[in-house]
C-alpha positions as CSV (number, residue, x, y, z in Angstrom):
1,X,0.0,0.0,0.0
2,X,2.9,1.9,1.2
3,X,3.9,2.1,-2.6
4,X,0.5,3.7,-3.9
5,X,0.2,6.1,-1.2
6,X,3.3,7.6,-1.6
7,X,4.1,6.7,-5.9
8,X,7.5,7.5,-6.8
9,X,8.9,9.8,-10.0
10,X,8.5,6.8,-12.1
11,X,4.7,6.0,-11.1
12,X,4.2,9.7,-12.1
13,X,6.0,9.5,-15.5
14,X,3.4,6.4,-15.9
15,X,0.3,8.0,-15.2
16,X,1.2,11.0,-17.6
17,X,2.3,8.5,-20.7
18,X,-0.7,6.6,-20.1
19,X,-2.6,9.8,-20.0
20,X,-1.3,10.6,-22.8
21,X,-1.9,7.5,-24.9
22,X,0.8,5.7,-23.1
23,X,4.4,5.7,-24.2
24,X,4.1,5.7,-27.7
25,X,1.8,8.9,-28.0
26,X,3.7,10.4,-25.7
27,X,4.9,14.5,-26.0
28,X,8.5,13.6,-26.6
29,X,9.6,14.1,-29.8
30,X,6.4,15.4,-31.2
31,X,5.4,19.1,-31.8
32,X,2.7,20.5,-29.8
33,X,0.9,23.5,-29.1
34,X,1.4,25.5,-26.2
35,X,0.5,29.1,-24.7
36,X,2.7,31.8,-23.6
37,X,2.7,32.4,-20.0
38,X,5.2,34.8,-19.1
39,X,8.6,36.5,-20.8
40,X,11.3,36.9,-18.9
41,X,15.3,37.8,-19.3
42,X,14.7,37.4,-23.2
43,X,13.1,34.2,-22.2
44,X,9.4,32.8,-23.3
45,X,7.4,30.6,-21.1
46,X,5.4,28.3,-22.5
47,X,2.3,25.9,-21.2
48,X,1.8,22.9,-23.3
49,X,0.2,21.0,-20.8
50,X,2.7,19.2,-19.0
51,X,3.7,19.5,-15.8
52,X,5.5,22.2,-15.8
53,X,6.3,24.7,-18.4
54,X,9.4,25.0,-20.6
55,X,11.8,28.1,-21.3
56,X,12.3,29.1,-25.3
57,X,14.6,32.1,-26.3
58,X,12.9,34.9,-27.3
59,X,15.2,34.7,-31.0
60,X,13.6,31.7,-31.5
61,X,10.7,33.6,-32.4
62,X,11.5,35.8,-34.7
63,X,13.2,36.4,-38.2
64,X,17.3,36.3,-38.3
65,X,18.0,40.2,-37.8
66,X,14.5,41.1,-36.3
67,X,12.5,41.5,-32.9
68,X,10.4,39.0,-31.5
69,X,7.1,40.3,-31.1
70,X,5.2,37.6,-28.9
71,X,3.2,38.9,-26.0
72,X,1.5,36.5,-23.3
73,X,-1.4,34.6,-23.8
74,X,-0.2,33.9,-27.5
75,X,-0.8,30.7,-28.4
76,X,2.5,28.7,-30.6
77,X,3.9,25.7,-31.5
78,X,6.8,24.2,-30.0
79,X,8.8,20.9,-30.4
80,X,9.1,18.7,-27.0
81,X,12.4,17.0,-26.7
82,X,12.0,15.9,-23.1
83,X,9.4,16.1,-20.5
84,X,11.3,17.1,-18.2
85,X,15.0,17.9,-17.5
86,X,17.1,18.2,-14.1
87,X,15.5,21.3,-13.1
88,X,12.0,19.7,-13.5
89,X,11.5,21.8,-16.5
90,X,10.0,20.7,-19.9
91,X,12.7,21.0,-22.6
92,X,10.9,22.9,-25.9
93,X,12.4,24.4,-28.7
94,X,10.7,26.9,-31.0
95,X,13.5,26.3,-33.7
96,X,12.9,22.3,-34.0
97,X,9.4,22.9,-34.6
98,X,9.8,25.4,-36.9
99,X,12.4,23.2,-38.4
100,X,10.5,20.0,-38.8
101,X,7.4,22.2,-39.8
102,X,9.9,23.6,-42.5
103,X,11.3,20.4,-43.8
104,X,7.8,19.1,-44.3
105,X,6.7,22.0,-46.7
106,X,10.7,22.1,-48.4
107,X,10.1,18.5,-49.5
108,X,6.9,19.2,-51.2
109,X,8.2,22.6,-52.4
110,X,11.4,20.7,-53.4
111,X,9.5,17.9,-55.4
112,X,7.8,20.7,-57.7
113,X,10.9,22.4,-58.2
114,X,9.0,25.8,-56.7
115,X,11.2,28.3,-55.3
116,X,11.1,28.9,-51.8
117,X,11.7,32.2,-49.3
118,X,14.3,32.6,-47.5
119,X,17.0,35.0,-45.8
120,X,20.4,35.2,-45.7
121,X,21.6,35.7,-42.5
122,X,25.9,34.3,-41.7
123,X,28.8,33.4,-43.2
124,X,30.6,30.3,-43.7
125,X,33.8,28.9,-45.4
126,X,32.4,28.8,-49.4
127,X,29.4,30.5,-48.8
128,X,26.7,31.5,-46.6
129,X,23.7,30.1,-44.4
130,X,20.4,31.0,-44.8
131,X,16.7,30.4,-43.4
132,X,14.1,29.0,-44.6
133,X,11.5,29.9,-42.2
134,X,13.4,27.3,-39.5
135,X,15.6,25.2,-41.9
136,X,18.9,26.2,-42.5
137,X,20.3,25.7,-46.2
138,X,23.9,26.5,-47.3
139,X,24.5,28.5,-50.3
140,X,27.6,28.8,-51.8
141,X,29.3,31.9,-52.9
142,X,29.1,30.7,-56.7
143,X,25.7,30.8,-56.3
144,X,25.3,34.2,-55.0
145,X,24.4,36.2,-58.1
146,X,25.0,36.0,-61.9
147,X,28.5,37.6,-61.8
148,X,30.9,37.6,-58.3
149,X,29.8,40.0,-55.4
150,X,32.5,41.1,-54.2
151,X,29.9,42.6,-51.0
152,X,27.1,40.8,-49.9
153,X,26.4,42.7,-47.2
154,X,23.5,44.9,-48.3
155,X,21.8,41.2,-49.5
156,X,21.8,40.0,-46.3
157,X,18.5,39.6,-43.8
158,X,16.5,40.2,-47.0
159,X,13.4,38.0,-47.7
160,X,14.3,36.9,-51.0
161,X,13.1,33.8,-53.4
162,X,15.7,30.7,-53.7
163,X,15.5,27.6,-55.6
164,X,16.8,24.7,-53.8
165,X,19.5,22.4,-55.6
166,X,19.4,19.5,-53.2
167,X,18.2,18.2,-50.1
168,X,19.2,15.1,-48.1
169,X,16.2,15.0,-44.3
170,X,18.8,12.4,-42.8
171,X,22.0,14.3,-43.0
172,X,19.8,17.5,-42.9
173,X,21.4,19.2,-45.8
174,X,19.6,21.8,-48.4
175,X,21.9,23.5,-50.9
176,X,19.7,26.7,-52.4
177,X,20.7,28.9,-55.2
178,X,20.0,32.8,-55.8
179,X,21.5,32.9,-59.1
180,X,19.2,30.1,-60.7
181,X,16.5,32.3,-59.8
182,X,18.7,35.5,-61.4
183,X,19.1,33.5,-64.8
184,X,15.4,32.4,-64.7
185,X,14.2,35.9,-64.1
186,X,16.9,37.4,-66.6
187,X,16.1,35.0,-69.3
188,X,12.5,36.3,-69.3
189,X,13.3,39.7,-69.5
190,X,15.7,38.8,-72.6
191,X,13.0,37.4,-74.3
192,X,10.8,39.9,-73.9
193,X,13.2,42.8,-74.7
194,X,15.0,41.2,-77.3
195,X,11.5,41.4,-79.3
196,X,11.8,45.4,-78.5
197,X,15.3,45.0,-80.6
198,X,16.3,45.6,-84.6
199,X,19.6,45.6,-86.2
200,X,20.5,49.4,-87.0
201,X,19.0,50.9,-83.6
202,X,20.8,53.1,-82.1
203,X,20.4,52.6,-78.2
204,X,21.9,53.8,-75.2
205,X,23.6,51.2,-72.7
206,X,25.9,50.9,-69.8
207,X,29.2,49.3,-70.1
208,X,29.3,46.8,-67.4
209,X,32.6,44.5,-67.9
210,X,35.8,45.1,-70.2
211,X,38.2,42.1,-71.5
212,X,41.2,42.0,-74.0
213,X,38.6,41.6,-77.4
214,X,36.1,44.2,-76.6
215,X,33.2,45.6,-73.4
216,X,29.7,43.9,-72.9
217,X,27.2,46.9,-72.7
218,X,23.9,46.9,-70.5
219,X,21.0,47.1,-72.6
220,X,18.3,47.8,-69.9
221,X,18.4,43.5,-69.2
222,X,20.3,42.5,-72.0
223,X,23.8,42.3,-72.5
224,X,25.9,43.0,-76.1
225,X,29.2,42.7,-77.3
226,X,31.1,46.0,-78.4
227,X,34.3,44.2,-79.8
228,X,37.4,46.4,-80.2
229,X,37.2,46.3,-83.3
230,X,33.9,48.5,-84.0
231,X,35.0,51.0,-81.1
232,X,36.4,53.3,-83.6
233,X,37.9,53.5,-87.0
234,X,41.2,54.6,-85.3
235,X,43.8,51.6,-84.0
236,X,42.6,50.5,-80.2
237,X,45.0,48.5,-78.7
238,X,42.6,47.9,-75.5
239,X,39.2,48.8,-75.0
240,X,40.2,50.9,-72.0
241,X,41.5,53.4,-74.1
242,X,38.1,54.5,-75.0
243,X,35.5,53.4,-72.3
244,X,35.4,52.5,-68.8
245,X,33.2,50.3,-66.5
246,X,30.0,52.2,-65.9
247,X,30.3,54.6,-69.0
248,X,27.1,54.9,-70.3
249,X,27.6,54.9,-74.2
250,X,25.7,55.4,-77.2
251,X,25.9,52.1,-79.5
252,X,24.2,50.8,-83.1
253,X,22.6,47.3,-82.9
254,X,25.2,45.7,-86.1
255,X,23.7,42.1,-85.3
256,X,20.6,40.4,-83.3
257,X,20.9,36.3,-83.3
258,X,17.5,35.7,-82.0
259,X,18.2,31.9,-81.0
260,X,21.2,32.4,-78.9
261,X,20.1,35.7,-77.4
262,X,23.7,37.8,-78.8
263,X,23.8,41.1,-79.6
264,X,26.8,42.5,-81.6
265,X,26.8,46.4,-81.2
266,X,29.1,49.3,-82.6
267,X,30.3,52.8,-81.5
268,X,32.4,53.5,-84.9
269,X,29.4,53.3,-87.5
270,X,27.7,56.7,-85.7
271,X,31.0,58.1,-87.4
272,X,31.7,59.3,-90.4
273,X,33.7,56.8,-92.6
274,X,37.1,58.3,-93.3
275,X,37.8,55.9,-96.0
276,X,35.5,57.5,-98.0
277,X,36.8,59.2,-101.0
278,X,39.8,58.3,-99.6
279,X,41.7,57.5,-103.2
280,X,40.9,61.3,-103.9
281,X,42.6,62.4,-100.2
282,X,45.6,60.4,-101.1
283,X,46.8,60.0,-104.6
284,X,49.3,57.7,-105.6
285,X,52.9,59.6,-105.5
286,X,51.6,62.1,-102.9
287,X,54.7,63.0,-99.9
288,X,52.4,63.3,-96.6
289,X,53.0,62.9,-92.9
290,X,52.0,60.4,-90.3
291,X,52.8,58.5,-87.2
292,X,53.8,54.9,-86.8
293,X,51.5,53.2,-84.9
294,X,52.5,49.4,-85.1
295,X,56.1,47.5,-86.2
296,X,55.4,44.1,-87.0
297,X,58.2,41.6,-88.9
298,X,57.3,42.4,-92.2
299,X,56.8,45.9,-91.5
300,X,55.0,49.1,-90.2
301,X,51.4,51.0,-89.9
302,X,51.4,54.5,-90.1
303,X,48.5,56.6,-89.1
304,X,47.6,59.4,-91.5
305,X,44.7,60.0,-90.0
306,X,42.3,59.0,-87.4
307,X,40.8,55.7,-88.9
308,X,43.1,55.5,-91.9
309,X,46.6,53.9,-91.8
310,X,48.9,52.5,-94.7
311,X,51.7,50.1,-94.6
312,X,55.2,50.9,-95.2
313,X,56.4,47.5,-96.1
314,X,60.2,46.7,-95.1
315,X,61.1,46.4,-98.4
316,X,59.8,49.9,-99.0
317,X,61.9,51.3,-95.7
318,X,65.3,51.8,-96.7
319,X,67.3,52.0,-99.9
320,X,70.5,50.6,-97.9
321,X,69.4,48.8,-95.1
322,X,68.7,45.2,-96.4
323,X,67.1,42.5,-94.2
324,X,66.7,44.6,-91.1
325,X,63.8,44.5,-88.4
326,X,61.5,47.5,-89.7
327,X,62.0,48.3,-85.5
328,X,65.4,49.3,-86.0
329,X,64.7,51.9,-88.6
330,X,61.8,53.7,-87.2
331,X,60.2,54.0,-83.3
332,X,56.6,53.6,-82.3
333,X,54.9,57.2,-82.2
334,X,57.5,58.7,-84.6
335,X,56.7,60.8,-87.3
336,X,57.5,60.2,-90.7
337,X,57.4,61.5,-94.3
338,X,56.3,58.5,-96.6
339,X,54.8,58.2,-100.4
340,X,51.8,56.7,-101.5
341,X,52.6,54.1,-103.8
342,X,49.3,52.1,-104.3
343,X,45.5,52.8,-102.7
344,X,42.6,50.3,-102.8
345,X,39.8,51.5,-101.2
346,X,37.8,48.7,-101.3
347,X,40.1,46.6,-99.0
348,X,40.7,49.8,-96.8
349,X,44.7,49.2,-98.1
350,X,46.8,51.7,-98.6
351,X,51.1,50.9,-99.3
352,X,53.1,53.9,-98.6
353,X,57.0,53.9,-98.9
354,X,59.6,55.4,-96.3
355,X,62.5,55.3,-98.9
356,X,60.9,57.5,-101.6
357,X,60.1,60.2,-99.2
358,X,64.0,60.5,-98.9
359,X,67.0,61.3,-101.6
360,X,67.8,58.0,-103.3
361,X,71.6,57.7,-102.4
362,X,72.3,55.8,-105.8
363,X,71.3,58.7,-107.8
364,X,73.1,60.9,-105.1
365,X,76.4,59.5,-105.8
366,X,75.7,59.0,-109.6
367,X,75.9,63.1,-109.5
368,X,78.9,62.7,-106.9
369,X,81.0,60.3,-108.6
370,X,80.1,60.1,-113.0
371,X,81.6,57.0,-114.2
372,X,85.8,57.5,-114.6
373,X,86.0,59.4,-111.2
374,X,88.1,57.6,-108.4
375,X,86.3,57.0,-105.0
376,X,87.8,56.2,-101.5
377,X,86.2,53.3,-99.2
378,X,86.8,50.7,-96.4
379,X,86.8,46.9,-97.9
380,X,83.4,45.9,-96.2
381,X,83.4,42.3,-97.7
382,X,85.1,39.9,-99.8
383,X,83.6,37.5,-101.6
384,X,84.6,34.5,-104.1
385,X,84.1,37.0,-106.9
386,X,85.4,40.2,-105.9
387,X,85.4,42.9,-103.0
388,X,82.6,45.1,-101.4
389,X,83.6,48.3,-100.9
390,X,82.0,50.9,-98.5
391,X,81.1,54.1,-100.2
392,X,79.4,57.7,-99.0
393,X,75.8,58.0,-99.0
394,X,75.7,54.6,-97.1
395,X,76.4,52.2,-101.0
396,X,78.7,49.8,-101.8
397,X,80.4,49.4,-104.8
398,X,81.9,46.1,-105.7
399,X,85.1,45.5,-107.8
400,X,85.3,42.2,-109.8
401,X,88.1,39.9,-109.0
402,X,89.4,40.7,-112.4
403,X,89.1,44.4,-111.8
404,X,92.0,44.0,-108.9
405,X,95.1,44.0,-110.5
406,X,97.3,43.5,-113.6
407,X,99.2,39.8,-114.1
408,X,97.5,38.2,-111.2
409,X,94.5,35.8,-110.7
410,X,91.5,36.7,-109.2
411,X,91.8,34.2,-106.4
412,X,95.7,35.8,-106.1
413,X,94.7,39.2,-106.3
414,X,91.0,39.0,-103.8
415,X,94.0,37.8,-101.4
416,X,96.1,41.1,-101.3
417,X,93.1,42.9,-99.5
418,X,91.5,42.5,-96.4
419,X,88.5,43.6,-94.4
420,X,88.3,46.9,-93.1
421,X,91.6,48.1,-95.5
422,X,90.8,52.0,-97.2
423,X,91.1,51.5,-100.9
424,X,90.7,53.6,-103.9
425,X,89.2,52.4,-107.1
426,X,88.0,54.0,-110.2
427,X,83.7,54.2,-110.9
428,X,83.5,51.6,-114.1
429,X,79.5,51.9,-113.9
430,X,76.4,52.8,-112.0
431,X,72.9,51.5,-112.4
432,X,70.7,52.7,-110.3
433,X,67.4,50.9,-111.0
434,X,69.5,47.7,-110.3
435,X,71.5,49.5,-107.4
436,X,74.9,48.9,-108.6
437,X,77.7,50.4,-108.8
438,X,81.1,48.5,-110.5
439,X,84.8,49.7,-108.9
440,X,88.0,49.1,-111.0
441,X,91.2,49.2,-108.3
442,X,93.9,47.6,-111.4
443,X,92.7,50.9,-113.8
444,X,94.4,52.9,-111.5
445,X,97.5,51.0,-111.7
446,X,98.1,52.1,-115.1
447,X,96.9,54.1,-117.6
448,X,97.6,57.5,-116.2
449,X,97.1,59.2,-112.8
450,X,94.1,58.4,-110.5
451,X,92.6,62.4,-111.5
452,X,92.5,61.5,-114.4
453,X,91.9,57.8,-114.8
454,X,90.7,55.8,-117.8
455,X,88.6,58.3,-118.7
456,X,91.6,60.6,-119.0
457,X,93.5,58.5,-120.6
458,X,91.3,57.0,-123.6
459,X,90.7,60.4,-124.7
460,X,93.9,60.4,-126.9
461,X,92.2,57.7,-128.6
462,X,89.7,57.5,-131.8
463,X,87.4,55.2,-132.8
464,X,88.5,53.1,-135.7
465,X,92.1,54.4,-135.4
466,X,95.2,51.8,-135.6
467,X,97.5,51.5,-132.4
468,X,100.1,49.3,-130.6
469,X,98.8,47.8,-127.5
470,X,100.6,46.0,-124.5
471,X,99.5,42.7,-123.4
472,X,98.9,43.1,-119.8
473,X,97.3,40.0,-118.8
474,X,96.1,36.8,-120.5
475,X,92.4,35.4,-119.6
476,X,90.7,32.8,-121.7
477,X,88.1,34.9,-123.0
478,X,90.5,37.3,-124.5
479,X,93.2,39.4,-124.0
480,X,94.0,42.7,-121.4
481,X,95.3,45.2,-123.3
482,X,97.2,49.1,-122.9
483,X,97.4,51.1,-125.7
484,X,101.0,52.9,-126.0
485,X,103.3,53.1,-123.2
486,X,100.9,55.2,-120.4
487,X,97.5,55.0,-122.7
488,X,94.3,53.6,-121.8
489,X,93.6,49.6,-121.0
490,X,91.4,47.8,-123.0
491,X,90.0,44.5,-123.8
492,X,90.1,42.2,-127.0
493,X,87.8,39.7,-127.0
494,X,88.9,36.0,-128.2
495,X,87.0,36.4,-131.3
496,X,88.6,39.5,-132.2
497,X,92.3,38.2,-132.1
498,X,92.1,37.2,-135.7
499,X,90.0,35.6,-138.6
500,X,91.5,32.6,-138.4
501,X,89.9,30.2,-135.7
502,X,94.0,29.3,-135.2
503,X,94.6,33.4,-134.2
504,X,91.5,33.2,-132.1
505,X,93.9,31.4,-129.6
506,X,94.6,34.3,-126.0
507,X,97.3,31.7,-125.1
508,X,99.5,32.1,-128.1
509,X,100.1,35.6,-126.6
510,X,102.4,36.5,-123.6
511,X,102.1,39.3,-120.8
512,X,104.6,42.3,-122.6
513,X,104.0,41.2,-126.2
514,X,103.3,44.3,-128.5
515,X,101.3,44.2,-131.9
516,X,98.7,46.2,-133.4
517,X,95.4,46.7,-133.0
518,X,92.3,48.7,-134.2
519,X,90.1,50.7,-131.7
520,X,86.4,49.7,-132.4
521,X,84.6,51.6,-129.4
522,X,84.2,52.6,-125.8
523,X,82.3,50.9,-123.0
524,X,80.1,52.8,-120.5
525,X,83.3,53.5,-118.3
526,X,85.1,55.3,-121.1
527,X,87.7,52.1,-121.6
528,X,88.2,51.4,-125.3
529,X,87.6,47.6,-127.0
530,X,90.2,46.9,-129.3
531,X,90.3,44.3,-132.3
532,X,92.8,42.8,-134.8
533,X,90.3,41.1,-136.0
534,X,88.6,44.6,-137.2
535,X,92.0,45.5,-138.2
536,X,92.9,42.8,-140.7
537,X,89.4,43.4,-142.8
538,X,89.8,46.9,-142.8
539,X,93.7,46.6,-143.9
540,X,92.0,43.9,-147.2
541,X,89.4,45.9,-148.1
542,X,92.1,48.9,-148.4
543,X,94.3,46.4,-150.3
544,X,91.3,45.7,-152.5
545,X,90.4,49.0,-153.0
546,X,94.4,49.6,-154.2
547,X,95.0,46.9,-156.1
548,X,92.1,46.2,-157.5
549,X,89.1,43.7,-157.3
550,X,89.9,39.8,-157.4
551,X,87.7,40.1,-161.1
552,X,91.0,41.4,-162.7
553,X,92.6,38.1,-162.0
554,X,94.7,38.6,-159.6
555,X,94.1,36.4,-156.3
556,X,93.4,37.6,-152.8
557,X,96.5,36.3,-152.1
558,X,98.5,38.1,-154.9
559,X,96.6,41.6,-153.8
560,X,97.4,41.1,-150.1
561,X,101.2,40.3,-151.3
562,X,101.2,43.2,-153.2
563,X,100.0,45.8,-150.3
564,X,102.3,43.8,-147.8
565,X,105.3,44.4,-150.3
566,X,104.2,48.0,-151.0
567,X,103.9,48.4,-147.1
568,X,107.2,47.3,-146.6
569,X,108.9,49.4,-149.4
570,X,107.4,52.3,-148.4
């Protein structure tokens, strides 16, 4: 008896379950509803029937970053985790049943891929927490907005729609997006305003990101492309140059793709096109001025106006410096005089040359130096077939291994010179289309003093006139030969040493050997060709003309005795 009058804790904890439907419907674990009783220290006090009431935080009851406004007497629901804890107290929680109340209605939400309300309100590591009226869902910073937020402050404790990725009840994980529900809203205000949109408007837009090829421009909900390349008719090396983030700018729709959504837009067709008449503005041969504005390998851009450059091709740079990077002839920014050589409008072309803007030095030193005159220069260069000589006005001039010296070889006589050595040779010819100029260094040797030079010296000399020449070397195209003792040096060719294919021979002949000759004519450096060939048909038809034609029955022979004889006599 002893036992029921006086039941113990566990007796009472019986009675209540089986009060209460016994242990099974019992108030742990379950959410109830219960009525406020009392606030106090930030604290609620709710009845829900048990035996004694439970404490709940006053937060508990209200949105993350807002006041509780509960009062007594107001009636809520809170989840019962134990009846009773060591203080005799009911354990409740506002957030639990708010939680489980929450996961309920997520699921449901979740299965018909609605969006759901929530507010963001802390920060963890990749992203942040937010509510979902009791349910707390992670969203990472990728999922923030369209484009990285650099601040996320001001979109914090804002009610705001979220669509929810994933959610697992047993781990009690929700992933949620904000920028799912950005595209979705976005997408539908493309459609709709890129209806509003035709190619040739001209619309007003803010630029809202710049990159290496070009700026995407705000249309009012609608991004478009503003490549580089249509900024302006001028060269624009970055888009920076022009715009900056948050310019507003006025643009020309150039291109509407209606399936993909992309808008390709322009700032340089509201200008004026400068190529317009532009083979009028620069005629081929015209000298103007303009700026370099790009060196590439094979050569550089020069900006005559804004919008309108021409290329200088390298070969078209220098007339003396071959094969050089166009960088080291001119600078980026310099000004420079260049000709037009060749417009095409069409192709928005237009080939300019550096070189012809300046004195051409070949027709500079033609003026200088006129074939005959001796020139002074360093030996720049020797070659298997003769030396390079370094000339003023930046030329060369080569001498011919033949052109050396008297009663050598050509291998023997490109040996006697080195690099770098000061020379003097004698201007043989020029030809300035070609951009050659051919040195003589034996002519000075002989045939009269280097003032005066071969030039000087062949003007004793007459054309068709009969003289004794010096052999002064033996090649095996023919023969070099001096007229008299200090006259001019000439050349016999191998078909002029006779009429016989026997004469014809250059190495019958030795260096020193005298005979006569007949002059026949000058070359372009003055220097007089010689013949015996010439010599022995003019010498027969004198004889003819004597003697008498071969009709009167005398032979060749006899007639060419005769004159010989008569020659001798006399």
């Amino acid at each position: 008896m002893a036992s029921t009058a006086f039941p113990s804790r566990d007796d009472f904890a019986a009675l209540l379950n089986e009060s209460l439907g016994g242990e099974d419907g019992g108030f742990e674990g379950r959410v109830v509803k219960g009525t406020v009783t009392g606030i106090e220290n930030d604290m609620a006090l709710i009845d829900v029937g048990l035996k004694s009431e439970g404490r709940v935080p006053l937060r508990e009851f209200a949105a993350p970053g807002q006041k509780a406004e509960l009062k007594v007497g107001d009636e809520v629901e809170v989840y019962v985790d134990r009846v009773e804890n060591a203080h005799g107290e009911a354990m409740l929680s506002r957030d639990r049943a708010r939680r489980e109340a929450a996961w309920d209605k997520l699921e449901s939400e979740f299965t018909e891929n609605a969006r759901v309300e929530g507010v963001i309100f802390g920060r963890v590591k990749g992203g942040f927490t937010v509510d979902l009226d009791g349910a707390v869902a992670f969203l990472p910073g990728s999922q923030v907005d369209i484009r990285p937020v650099r601040d996320v402050t001001p979109l914090m404790d804002i009610p705001q729609p979220f669509q929810i990725l994933k959610m697992d009840r047993r781990r009690g994980n929700i992933v949620v997006s904000r920028r799912a529900i950005l595209e979705e809203t976005r997408a539908e205000q493309r459609s709709g305003l890129i209806q509003t949109l035709h190619e040739g408007q001209i619309i007003e837009g803010v630029v809202k990101n710049i990159t290496d090829y070009g700026a995407f421009v705000d249309l009012g909900g609608i991004d478009g492309l503003l490549h580089v390349t249509d900024l302006s008719y001028k060269r624009i090396n970055h888009p920076n140059e022009m715009i900056n983030i948050g310019d507003t700018v006025r643009v020309q729709i150039i291109r509407i793709n209606r399936d993909t959504q992309r808008i390709s837009l322009g700032m340089k067709q509201l200008e004026s096109d400068p190529w317009e008449g532009a083979a009028a503005k620069y005629p081929v041969g015209a000298k103007l001025s303009g700026r370099v504005t790009n060196i590439t390998e094979y050569g550089a851009f020069v900006e005559l106006e804004p919008g309108i450059e021409g290329l200088v091709h390298v070969s078209e740079m220098s007339w003396t410096k071959k094969n050089v990077h166009p960088g080291k002839i001119v600078s980026t920014s310099q000004e420079v005089d260049v000709i037009v050589l060749e417009v095409d409008p069409e192709k928005r072309r237009i080939s300019l040359g550096l070189k012809q803007a300046q004195n051409n030095p070949w027709d500079s030193f033609a003026e200088r130096h006129p074939i005959g005159s001796t020139v002074e220069g360093e030996v720049k260069n020797a070659t298997e077939f003769g030396l390079f000589i370094g000339l003023d006005g930046d030329v060369d001039g080569m001498v011919h291994m033949s052109d050396i010296a008297w009663g050598i070889s050509g291998e023997d006589a490109l040996a006697l010179h080195r690099k770098g050595e000061t020379v003097q040779a004698v201007v043989l010819d020029i030809d300035v289309e070609k951009e050659r100029i051919s040195l003589g260094m034996k002519q000075l040797e002989r045939g009269g003093p280097a003032a005066g030079g071969t030039a000087a010296a062949a003007a004793g000399l007459n054309k068709n006139s009969i003289v004794t020449v010096t052999v002064l070397e033996v090649r095996d195209g023919g023969l070099e030969v001096q007229a008299g003792e200090d006259g001019a040096a000439g050349f016999i060719k191998r078909s002029d040493l006779g009429r016989d294919r026997d004469e014809q021979r250059p190495e019958r002949f030795q260096v020193g050997q005298k005979f006569d000759a007949m002059v026949t004519g000058f070359d372009r450096a003055k220097k007089p060709t010689f013949s015996v060939k010439a010599m022995q048909i003019a010498e027969e038809k004198q004889a003819v003309a004597q003697y008498g034609s071969s009709d009167s029955g005398a032979s060749l022979g006899d007639i060419l005795g005769e004159a010989l004889k008569a020659k001798s006599e006399g």
